[in-house]
C-alpha positions as CSV (number, residue, x, y, z in Angstrom):
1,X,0.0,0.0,0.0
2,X,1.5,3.5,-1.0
3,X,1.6,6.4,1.2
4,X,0.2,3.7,4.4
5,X,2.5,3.8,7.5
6,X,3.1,0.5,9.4
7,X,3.2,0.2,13.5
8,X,4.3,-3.1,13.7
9,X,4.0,-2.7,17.6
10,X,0.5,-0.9,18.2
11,X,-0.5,-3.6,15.7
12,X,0.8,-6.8,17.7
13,X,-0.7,-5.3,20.9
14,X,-4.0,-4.7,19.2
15,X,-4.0,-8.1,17.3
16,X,-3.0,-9.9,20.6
17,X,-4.8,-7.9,22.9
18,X,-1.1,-7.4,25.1
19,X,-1.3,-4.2,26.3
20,X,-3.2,-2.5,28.7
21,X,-2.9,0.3,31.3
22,X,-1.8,-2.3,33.9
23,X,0.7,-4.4,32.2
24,X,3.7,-4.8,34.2
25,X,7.2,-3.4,32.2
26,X,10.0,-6.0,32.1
27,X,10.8,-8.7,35.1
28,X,13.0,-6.4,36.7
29,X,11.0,-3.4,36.2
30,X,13.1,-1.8,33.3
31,X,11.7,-0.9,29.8
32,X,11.4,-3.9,27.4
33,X,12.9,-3.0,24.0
34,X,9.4,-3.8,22.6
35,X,8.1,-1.3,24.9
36,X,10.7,1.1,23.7
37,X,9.7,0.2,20.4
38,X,6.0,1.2,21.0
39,X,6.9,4.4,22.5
40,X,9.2,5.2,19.1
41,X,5.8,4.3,17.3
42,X,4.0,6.5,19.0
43,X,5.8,9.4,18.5
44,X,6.2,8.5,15.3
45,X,2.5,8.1,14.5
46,X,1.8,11.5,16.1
47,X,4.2,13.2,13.8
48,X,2.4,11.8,11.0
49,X,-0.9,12.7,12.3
50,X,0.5,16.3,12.9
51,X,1.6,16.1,9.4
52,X,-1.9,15.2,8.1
53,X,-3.6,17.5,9.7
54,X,-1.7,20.3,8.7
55,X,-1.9,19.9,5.3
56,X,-5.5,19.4,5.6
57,X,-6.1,22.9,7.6
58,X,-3.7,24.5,4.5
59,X,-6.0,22.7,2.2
60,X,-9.3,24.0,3.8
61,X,-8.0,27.4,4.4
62,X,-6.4,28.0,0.5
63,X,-10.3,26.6,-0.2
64,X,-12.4,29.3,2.0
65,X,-13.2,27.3,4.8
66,X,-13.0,29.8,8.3
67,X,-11.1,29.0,11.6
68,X,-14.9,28.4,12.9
69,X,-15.3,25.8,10.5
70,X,-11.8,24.2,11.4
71,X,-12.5,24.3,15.1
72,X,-15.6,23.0,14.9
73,X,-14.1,20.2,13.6
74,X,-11.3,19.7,15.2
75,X,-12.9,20.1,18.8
76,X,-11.3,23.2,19.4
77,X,-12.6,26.9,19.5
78,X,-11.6,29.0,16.6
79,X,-9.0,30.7,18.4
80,X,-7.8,27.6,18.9
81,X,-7.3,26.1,15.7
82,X,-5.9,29.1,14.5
83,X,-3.2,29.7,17.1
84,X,-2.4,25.6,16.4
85,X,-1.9,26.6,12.9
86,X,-1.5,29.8,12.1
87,X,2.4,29.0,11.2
88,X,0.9,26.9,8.0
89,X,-2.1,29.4,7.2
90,X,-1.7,30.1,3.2
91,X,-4.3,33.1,4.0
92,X,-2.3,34.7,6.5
93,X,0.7,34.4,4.8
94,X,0.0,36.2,1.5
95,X,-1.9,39.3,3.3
96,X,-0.3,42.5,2.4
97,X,1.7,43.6,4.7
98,X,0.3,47.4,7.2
99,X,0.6,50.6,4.6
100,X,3.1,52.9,6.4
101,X,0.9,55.8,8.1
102,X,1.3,59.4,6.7
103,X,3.9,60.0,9.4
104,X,6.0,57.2,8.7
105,X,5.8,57.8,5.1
106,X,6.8,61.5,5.4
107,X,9.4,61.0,8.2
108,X,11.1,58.1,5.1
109,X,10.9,60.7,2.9
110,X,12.6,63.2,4.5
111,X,15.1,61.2,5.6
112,X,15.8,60.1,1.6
113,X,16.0,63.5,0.3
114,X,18.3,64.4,3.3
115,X,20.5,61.7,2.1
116,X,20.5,62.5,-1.3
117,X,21.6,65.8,0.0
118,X,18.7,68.0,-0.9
119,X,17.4,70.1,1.8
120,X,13.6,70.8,2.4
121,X,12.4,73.8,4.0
């Protein structure tokens, strides 16, 4: 299967039934290497979920859908789904960027002119 990522641990334990909140680790109380192995998986399979999910909020937001509409469904209140993902938001990134206020602007322009060594009164 293309683009389908294998747990070989989460899916012993879930074949076999072996796991459980209460299992005991390893006869001396150490971390078994399968264990270990489980816990790579994990993080592993979290990463990938991140992944997914970002590119799915990238996807919905180049496509219209509002940070309302993502929270909703990802069980988290707009602010929320937009402060998880506001790194990744295609709309927030191409927004122009604050016009400089008539101040600013004038204050550039002076200072331009001054360099270019032409004196306003």
């Amino acid at each position: 299967m293309i683009g389908v990522t294998r747990w070989p641990y989460l899916e012993q334990t879930r074949r076999e039934g072996t796991l459980s909140a209460g299992s005991p680790p390893g006869e001396d109380g150490a971390m078994t290497d399968s264990l270990r192995a489980g816990l790579r998986e994990v993080v592993a399979a979290r990463a990938t979920l991140d992944s997914l999910e970002a590119r799915l909020v990238i996807h919905a937001r180049r496509n219209g859908c509002t940070w309302a509409e993502l929270g909703q469904d990802l069980q988290l209140t707009a602010a929320g789904a937009r402060r998880r993902h506001l790194a990744v938001d295609p709309v927030f990134a191409v927004r122009p960027l604050k016009p400089p206020s008539i101040d600013e602007y004038h204050a550039e322009f002076v200072a331009a002119m001054r360099a270019q060594g032409i004196s306003l009164k």
